[in-house]
Backbone bond lengths (Angstrom), bond angles and torsions (degrees), N, CA, C in turn:
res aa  C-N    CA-C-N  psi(-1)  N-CA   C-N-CA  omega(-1)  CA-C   N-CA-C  phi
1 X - - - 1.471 - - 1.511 108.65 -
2 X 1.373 106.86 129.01 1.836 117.22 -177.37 1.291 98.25 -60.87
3 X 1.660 133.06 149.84 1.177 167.20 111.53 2.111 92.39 7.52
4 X 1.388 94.35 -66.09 2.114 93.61 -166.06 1.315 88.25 -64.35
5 X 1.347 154.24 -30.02 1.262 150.59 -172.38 1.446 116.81 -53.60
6 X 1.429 99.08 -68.07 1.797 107.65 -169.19 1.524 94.16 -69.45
7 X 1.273 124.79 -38.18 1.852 128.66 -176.97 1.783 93.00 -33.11
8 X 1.373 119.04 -66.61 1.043 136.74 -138.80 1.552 116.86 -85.92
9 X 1.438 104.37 -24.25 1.617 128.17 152.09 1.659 107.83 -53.99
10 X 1.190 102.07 -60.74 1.608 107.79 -172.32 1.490 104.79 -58.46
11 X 1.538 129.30 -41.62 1.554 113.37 -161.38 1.669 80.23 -93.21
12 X 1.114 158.61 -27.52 1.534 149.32 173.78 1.649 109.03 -39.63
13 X 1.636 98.47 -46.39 1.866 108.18 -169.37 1.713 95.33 -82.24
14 X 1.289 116.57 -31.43 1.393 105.22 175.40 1.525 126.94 -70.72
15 X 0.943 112.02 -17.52 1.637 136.06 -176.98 1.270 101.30 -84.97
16 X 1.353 128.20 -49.51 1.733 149.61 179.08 1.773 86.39 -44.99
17 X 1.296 126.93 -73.49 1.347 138.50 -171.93 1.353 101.45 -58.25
18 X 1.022 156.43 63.75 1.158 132.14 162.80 1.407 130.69 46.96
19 X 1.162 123.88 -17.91 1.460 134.85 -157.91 1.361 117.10 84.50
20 X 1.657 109.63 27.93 1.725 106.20 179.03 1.386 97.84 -95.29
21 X 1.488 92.51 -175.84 1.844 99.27 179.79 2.138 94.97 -99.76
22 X 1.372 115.24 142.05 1.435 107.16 159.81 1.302 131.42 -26.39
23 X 1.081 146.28 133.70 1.808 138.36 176.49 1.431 100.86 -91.42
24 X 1.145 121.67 134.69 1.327 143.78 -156.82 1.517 96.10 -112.05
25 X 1.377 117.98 123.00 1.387 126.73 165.69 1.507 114.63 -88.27
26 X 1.917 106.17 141.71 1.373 92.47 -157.28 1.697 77.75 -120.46
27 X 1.532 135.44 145.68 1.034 129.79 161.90 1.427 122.26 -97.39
28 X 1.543 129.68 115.70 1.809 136.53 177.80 1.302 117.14 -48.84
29 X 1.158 107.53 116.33 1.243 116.71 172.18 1.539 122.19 -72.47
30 X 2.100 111.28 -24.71 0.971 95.21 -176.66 1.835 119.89 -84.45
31 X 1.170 126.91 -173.42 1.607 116.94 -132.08 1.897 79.75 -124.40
32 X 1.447 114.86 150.91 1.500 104.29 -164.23 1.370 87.00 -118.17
33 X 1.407 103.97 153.85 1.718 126.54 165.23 1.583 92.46 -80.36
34 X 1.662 102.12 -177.79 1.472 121.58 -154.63 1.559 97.38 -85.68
35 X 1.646 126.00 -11.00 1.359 106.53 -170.36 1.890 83.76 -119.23
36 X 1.356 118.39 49.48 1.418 124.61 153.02 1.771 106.06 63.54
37 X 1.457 121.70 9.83 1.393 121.12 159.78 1.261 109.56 -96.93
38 X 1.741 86.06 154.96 1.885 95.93 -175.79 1.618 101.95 -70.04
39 X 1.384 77.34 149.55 1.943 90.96 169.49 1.144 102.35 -99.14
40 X 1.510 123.24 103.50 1.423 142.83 -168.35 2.128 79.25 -102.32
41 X 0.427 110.92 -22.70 2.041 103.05 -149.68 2.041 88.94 -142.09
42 X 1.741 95.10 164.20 1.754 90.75 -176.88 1.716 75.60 -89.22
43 X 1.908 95.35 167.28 1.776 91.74 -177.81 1.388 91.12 -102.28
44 X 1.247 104.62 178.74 1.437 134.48 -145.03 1.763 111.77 -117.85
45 X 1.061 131.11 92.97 1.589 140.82 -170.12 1.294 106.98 -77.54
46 X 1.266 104.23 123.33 1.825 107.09 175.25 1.598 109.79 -121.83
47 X 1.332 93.01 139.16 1.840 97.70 169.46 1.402 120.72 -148.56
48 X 1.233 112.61 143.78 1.952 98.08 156.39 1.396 129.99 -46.58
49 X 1.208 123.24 139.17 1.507 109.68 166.64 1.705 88.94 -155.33
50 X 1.224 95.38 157.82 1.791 119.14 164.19 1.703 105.56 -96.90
51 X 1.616 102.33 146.02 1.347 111.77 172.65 1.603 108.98 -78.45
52 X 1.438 121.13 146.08 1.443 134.08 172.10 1.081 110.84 -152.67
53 X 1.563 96.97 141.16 1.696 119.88 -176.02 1.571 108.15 -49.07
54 X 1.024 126.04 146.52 1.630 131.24 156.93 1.773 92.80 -54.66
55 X 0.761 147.09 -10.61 1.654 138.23 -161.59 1.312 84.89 -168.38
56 X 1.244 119.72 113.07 1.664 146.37 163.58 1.265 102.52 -135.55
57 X 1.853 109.58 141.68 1.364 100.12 147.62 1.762 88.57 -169.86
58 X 1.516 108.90 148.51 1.283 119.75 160.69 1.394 120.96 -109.73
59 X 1.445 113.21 117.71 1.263 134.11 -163.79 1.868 110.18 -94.49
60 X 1.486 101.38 124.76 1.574 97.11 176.09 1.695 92.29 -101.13
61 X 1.390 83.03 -158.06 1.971 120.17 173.96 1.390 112.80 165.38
62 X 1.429 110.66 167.91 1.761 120.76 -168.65 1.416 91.46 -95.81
63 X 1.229 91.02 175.01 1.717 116.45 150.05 1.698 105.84 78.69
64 X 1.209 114.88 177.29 1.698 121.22 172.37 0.958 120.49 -41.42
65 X 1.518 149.16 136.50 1.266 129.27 157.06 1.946 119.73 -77.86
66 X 0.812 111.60 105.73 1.779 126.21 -173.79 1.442 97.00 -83.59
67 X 1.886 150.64 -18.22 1.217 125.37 158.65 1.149 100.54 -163.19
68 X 1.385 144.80 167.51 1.416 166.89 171.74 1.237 109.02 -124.65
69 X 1.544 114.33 101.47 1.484 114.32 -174.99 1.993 114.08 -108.81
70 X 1.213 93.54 22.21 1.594 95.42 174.81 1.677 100.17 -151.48
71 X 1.684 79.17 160.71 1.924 81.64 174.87 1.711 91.16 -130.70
72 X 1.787 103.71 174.90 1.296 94.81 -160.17 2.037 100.11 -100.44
73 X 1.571 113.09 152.96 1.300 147.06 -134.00 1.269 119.82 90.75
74 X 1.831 126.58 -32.38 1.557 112.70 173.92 1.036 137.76 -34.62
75 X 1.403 116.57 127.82 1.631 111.22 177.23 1.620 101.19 -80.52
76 X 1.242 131.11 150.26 1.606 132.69 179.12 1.855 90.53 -133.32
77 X 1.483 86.33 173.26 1.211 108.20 169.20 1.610 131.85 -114.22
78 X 1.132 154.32 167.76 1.303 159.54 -143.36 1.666 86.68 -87.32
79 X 1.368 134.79 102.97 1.692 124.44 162.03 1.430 97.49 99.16
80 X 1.285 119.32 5.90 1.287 110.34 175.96 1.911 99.78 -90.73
81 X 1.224 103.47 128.86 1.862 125.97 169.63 1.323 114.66 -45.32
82 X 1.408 114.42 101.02 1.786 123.42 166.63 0.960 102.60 -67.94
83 X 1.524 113.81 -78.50 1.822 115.38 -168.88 1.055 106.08 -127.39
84 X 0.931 123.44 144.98 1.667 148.63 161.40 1.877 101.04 -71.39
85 X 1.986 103.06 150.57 1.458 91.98 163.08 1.636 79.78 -157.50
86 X 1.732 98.57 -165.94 1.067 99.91 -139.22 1.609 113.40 -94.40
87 X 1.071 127.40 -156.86 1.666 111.48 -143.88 1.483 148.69 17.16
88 X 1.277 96.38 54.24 1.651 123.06 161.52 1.525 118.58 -42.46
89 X 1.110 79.26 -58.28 1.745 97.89 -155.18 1.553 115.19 -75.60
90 X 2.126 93.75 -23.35 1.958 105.15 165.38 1.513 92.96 -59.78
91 X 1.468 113.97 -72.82 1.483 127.86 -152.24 1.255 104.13 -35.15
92 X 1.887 112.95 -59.22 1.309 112.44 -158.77 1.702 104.10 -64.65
93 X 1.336 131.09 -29.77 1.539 123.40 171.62 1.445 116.06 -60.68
94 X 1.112 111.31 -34.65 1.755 127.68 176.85 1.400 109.09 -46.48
95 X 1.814 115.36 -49.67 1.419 102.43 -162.61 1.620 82.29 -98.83
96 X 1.469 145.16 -12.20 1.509 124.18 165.72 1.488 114.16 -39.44
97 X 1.450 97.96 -43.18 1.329 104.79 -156.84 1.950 109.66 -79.28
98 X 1.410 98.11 -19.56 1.634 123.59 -164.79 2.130 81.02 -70.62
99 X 1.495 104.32 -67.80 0.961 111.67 -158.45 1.743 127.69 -54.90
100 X 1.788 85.92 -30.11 1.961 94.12 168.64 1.540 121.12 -79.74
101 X 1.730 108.32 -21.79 1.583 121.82 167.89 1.262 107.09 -40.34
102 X 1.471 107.64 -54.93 1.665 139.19 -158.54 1.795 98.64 -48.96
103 X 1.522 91.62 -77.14 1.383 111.58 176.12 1.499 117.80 -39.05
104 X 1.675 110.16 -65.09 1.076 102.86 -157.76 1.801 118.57 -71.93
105 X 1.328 104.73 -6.87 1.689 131.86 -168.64 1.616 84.83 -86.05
106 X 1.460 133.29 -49.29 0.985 133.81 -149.22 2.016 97.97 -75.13
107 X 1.486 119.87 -62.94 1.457 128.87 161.67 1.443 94.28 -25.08
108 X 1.298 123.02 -73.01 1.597 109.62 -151.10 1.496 120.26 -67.97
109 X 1.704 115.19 -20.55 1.100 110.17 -162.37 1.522 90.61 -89.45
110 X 1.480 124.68 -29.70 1.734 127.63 -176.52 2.350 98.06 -62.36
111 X 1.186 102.14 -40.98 1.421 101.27 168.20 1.536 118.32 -47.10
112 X 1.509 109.71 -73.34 1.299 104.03 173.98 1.488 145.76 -57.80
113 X 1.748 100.12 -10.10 1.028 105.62 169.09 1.325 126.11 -93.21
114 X 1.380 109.75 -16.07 1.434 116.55 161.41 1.984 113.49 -72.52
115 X 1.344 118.64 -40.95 0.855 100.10 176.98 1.265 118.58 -82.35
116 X 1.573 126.92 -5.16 1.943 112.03 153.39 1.201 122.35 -46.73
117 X 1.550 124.30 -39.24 1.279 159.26 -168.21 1.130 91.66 -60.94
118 X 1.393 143.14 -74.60 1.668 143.18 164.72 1.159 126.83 -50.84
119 X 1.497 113.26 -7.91 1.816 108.63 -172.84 2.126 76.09 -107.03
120 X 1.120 110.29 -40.08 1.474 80.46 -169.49 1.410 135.42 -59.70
121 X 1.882 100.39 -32.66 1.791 123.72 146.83 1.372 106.51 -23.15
122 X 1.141 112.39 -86.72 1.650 113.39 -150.83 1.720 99.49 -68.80
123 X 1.591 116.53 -40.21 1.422 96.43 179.59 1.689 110.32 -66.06
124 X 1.386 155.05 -39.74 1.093 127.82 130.69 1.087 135.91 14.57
125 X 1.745 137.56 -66.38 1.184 137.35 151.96 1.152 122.72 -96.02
126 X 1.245 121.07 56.81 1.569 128.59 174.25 1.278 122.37 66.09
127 X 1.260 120.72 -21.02 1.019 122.17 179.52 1.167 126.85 -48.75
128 X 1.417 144.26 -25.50 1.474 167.94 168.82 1.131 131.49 -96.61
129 X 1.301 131.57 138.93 1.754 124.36 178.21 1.649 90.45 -89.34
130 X 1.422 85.50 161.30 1.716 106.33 156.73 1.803 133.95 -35.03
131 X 1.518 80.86 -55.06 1.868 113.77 179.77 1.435 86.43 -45.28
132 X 1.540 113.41 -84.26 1.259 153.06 -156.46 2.142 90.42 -39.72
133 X 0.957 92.53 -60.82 1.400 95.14 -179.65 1.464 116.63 -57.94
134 X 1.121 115.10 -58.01 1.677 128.15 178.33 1.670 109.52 -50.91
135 X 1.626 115.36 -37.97 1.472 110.88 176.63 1.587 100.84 -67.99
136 X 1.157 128.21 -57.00 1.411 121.62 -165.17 1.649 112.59 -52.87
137 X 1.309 105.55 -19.61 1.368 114.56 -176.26 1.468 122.75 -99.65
138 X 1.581 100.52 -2.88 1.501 110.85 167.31 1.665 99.76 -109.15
139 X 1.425 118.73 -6.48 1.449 97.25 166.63 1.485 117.59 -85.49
140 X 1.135 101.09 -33.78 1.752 99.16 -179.25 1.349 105.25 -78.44
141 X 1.127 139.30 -27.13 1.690 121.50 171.36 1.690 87.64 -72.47
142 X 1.039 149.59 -44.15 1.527 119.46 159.46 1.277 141.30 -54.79
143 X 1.392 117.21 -2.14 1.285 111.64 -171.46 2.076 88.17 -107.29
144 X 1.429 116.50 -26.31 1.588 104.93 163.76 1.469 120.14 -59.59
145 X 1.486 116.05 -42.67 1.123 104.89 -158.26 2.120 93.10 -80.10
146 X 1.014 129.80 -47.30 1.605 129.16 150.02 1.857 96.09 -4.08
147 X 1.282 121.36 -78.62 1.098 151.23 -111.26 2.145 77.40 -95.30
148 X 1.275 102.84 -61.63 1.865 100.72 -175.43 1.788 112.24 -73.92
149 X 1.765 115.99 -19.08 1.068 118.88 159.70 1.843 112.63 -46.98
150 X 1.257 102.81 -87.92 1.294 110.76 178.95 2.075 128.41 -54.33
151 X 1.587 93.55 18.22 1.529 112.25 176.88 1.441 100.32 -91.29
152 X 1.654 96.01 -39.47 1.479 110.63 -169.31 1.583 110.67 -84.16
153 X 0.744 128.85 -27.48 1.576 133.05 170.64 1.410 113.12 -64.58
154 X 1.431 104.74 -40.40 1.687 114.00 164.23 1.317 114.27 -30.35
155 X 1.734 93.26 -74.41 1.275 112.18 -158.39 1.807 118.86 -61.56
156 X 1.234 100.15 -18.82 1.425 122.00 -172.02 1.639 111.19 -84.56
157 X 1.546 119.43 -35.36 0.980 116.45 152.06 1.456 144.20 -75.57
158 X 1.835 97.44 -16.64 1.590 113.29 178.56 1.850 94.55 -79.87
159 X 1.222 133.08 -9.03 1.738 130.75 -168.77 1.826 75.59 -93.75
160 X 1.105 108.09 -66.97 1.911 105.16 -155.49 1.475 98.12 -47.67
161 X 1.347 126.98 -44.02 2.039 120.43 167.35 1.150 84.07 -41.33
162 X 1.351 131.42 -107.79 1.734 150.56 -159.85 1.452 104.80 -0.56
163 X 1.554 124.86 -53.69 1.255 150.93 -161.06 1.572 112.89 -74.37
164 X 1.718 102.39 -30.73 1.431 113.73 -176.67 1.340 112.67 -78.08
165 X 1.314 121.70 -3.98 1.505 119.57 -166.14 1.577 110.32 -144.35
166 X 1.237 107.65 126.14 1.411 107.79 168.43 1.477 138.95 -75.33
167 X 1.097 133.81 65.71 1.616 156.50 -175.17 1.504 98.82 -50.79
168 X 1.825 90.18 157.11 1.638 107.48 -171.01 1.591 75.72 -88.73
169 X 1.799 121.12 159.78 1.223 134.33 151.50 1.453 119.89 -90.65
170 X 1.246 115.60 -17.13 1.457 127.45 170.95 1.629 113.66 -143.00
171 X 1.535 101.36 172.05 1.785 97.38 175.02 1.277 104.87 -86.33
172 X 1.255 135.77 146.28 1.496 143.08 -176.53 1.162 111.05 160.49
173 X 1.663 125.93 -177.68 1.616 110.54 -138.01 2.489 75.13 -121.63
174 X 1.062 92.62 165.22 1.462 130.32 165.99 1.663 114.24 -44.21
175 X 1.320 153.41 70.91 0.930 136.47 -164.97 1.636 116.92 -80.11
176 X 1.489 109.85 -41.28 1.302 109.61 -179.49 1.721 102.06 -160.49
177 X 1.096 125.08 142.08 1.472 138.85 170.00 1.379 111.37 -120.25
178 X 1.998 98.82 119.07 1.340 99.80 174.57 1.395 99.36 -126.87
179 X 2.038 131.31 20.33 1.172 122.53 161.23 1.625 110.14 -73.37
180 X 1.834 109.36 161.20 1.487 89.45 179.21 1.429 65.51 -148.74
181 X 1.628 104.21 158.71 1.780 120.86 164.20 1.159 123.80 -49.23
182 X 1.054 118.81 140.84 1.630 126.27 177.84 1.511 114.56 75.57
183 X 1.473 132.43 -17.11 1.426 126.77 165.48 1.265 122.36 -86.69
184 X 1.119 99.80 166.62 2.179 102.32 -162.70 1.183 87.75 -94.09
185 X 1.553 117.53 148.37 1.348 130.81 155.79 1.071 106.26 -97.27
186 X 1.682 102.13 148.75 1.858 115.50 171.22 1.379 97.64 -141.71
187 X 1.332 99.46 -103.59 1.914 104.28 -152.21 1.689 100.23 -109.96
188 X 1.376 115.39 50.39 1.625 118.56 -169.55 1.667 77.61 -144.13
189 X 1.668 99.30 139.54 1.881 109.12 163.68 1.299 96.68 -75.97
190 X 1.790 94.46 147.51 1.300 110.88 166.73 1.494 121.70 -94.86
191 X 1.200 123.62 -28.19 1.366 138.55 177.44 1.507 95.31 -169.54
192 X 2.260 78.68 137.59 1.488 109.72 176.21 1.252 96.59 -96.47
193 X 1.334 137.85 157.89 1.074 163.96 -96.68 1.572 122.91 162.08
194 X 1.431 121.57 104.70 1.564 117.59 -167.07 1.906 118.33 -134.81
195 X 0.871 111.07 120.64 1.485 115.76 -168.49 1.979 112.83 -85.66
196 X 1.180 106.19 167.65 1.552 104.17 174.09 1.591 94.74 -89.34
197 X 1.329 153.71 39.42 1.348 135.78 143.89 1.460 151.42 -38.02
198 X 1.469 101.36 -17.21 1.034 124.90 -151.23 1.451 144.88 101.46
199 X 1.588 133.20 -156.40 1.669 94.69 150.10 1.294 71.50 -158.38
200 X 1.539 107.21 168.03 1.233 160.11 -96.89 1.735 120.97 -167.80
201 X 0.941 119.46 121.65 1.821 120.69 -175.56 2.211 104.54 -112.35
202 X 0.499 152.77 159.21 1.318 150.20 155.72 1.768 96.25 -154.15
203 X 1.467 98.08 136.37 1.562 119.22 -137.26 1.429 100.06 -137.22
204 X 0.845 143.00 118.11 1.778 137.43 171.62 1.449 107.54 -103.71
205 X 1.563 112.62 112.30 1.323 120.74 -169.86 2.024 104.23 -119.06
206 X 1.574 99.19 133.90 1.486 83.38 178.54 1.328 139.88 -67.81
207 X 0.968 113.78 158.09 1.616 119.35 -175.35 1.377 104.86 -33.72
208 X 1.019 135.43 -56.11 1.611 128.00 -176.04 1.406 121.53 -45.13
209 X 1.236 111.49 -8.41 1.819 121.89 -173.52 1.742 84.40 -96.46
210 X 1.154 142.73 -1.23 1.621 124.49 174.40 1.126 132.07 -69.14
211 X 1.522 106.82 98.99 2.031 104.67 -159.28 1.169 100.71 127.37
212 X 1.629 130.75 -28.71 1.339 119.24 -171.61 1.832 115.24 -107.50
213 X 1.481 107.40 -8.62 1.130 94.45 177.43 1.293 106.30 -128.10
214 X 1.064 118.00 117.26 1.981 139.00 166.52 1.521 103.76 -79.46
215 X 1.643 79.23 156.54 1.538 106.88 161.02 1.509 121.35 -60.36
216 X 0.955 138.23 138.27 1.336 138.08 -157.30 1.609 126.41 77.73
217 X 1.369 129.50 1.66 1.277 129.64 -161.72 1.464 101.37 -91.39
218 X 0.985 113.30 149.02 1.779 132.51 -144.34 1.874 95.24 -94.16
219 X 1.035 116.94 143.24 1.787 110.73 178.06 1.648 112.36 -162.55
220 X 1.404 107.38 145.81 1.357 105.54 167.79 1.722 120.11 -133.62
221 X 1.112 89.23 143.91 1.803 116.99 -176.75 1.567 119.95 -75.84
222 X 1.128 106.63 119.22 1.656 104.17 178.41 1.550 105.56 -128.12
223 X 1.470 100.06 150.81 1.685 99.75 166.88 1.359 117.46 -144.15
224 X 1.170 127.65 132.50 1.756 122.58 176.10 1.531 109.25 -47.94
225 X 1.430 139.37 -8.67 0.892 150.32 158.39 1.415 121.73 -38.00
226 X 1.217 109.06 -64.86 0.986 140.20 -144.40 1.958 105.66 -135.08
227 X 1.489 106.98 55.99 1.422 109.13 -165.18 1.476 108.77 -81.79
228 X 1.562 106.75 129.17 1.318 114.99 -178.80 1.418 123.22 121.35
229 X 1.174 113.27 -21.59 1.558 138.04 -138.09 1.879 84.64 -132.05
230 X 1.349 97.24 137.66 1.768 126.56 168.36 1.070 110.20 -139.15
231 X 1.391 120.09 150.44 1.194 131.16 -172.42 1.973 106.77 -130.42
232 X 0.986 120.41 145.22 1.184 107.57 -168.08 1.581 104.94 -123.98
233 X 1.364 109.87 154.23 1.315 115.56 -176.59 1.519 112.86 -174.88
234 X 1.528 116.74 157.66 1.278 116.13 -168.22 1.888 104.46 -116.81
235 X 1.331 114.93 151.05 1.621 121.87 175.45 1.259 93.65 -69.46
236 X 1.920 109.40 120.49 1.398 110.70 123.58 0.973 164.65 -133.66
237 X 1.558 109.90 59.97 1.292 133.75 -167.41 1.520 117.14 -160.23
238 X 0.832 147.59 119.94 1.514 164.42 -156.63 1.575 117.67 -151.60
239 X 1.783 99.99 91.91 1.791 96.85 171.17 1.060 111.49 -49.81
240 X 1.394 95.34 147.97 1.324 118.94 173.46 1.681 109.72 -63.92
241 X 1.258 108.88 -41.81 1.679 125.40 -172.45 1.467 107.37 -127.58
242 X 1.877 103.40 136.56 1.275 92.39 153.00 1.592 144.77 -49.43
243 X 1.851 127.85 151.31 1.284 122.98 -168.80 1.281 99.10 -67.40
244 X 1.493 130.33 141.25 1.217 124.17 152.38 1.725 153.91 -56.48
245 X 1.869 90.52 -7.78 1.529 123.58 -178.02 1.502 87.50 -89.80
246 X 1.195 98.52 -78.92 1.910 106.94 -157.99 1.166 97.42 -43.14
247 X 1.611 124.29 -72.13 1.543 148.24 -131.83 1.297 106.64 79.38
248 X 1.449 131.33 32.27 1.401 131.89 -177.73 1.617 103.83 -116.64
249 X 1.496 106.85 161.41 1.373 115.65 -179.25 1.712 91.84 -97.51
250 X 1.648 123.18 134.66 1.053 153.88 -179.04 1.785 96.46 -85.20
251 X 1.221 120.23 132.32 1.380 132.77 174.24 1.734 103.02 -157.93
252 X 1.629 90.75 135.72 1.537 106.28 -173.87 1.558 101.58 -105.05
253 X 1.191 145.75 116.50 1.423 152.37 127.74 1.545 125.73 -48.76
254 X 1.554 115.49 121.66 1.332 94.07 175.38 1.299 94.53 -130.74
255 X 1.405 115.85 139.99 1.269 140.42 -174.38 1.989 117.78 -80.68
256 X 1.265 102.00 118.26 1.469 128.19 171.47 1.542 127.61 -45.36
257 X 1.077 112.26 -61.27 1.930 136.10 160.86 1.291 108.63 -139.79
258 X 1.615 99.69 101.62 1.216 119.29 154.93 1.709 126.97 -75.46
259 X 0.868 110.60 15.17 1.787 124.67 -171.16 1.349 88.80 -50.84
260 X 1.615 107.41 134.57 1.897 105.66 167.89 1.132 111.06 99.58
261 X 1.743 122.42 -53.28 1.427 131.81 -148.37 1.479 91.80 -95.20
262 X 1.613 100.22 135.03 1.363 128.12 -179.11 1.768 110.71 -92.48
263 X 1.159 147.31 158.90 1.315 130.80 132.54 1.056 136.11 -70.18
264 X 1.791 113.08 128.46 1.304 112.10 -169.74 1.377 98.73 115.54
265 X 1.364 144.20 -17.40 1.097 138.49 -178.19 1.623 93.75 -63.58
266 X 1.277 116.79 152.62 1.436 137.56 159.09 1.869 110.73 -98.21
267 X 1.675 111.55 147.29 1.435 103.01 174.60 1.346 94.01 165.65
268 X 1.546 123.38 -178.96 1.514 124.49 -162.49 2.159 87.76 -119.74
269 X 1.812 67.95 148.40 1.637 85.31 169.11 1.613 102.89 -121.82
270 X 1.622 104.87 160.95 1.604 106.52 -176.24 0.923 114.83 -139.51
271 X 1.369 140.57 94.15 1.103 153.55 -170.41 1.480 129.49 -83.56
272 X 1.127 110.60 108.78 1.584 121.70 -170.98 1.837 112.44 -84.40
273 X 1.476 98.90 80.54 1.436 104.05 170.92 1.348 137.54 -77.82
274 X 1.349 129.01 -158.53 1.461 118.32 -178.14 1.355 105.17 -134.14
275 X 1.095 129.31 177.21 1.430 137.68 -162.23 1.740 108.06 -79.35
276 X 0.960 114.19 155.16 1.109 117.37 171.48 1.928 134.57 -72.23
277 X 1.244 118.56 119.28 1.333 105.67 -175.34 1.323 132.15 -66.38
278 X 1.036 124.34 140.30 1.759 135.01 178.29 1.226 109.91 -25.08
279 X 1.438 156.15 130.06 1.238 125.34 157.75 1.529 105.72 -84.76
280 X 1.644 97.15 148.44 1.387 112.41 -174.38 1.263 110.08 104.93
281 X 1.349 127.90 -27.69 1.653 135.25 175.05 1.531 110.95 -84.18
């Protein structure tokens, strides 16, 4: 094909156009989120969560309530007695009785072992038969095993005290009391319970956030409470697996300056995650 040929193709296709230049398609490099915008920035996860103590706990127990020895703001101590309930007064005879078992098991078995101690003497110098020896030596291994029985009865009555009273598990202040005197406790807390730990967000984010949010990812806390005001804090904790109740992925937040923030406040956390990895990489 002549040289004037293809020339003449080219100004034909240029003429075809109007006299524009071709439009050149440019393909984006940058990489799109799920609703087809660029991910200029990592996106940003939001959820409800309630504030909680680094050290929470609501404590039950059975039976009557016989006293309420705190009201709620108290600071308590680790083993110090919330409420009392009812059969005290069995328990406390229980371990009287645990404790004279103890004793009196304890005399007899120190008896018999002293008197093996003398049957083995005299059988030594003839003085003793065999028999004679062997009984003394089957009474005092009876008067031990007597002796670890009634250790255990102790101990069994010193747990049923333990059982009668509802104790702080840590030092921390009183959050709320809903035992009252004279009503039975069952399957309702009697007192909430709050530690200086810090506090804490736990966040249920859907499955589609799996891969995007790590340990370490930076977040802040808001509450209508408290309008104006953020609190900042980073994730540290990320199930491994979705919950099997929710079907949600479980994520722990722990909060930086809690100044202000109460437990129990309600409010959104926002979590600044990272992109998702390649699969196969």
């Amino acid at each position: 094909m002549s040289d004037r040929f293809i020339l003449c193709a080219v100004l034909l296709a240029a003429c075809a156009c109007g006299g524009r230049e071709p439009a050149v398609v440019r393909a984006s490099t940058q990489p799109l989120q799920e609703n087809g915008s660029a991910d200029l920035e990592a996106p940003v996860i939001s959820a409800s969560v309630r504030v909680e103590a680094g050290d929470e706990a609501l404590l039950f127990g059975s039976g009557r309530i016989t006293g309420v020895f705190v009201e709620e703001g108290d600071s308590v101590t680790a083993g110090q007695v919330l409420v009392g309930l009812s059969g005290d007064a069995m328990v406390d005879g229980a371990v009287a009785a645990g404790i004279s078992g103890v004793e009196s098991a304890g005399v007899e078995a120190s008896n018999a072992e002293a008197t093996y101690e003398r049957c083995r003497e005299l059988f030594e110098v003839g003085a003793l038969s065999s028999e004679q020896l062997e009984g003394a030596e089957t009474a005092m291994l009876a008067s031990r095993s007597a002796l670890q029985a009634a250790r255990s009865d102790l101990c069994g009555a010193l747990s049923g005290r333990s059982a009668s009273t509802v104790d702080a598990p840590f030092d921390g202040v009183v959050g709320r009391v809903w035992a009252s005197e004279g009503t039975m406790a069952g399957n309702e807390p009697l007192v909430m319970l709050t530690g200086g730990g810090g506090f804490v967000l736990r966040a249920l984010l859907p499955e589609r956030n799996i891969g995007i949010v790590a340990v370490g990812a930076p977040a802040v806390f808001e509450t209508s409470s408290l309008p104006g005001e953020s609190f900042n804090g980073r994730v540290t904790s990320v199930s491994p697996g979705i919950d099997p109740v929710t079907g949600l992925l479980p994520v722990t937040v722990a909060l930086e300056d809690g100044d202000g923030l109460i437990p129990g406040l309600y409010g959104t956390v926002r979590i600044n995650a990272g992109r998702r990895e390649a699969r196969g990489e």
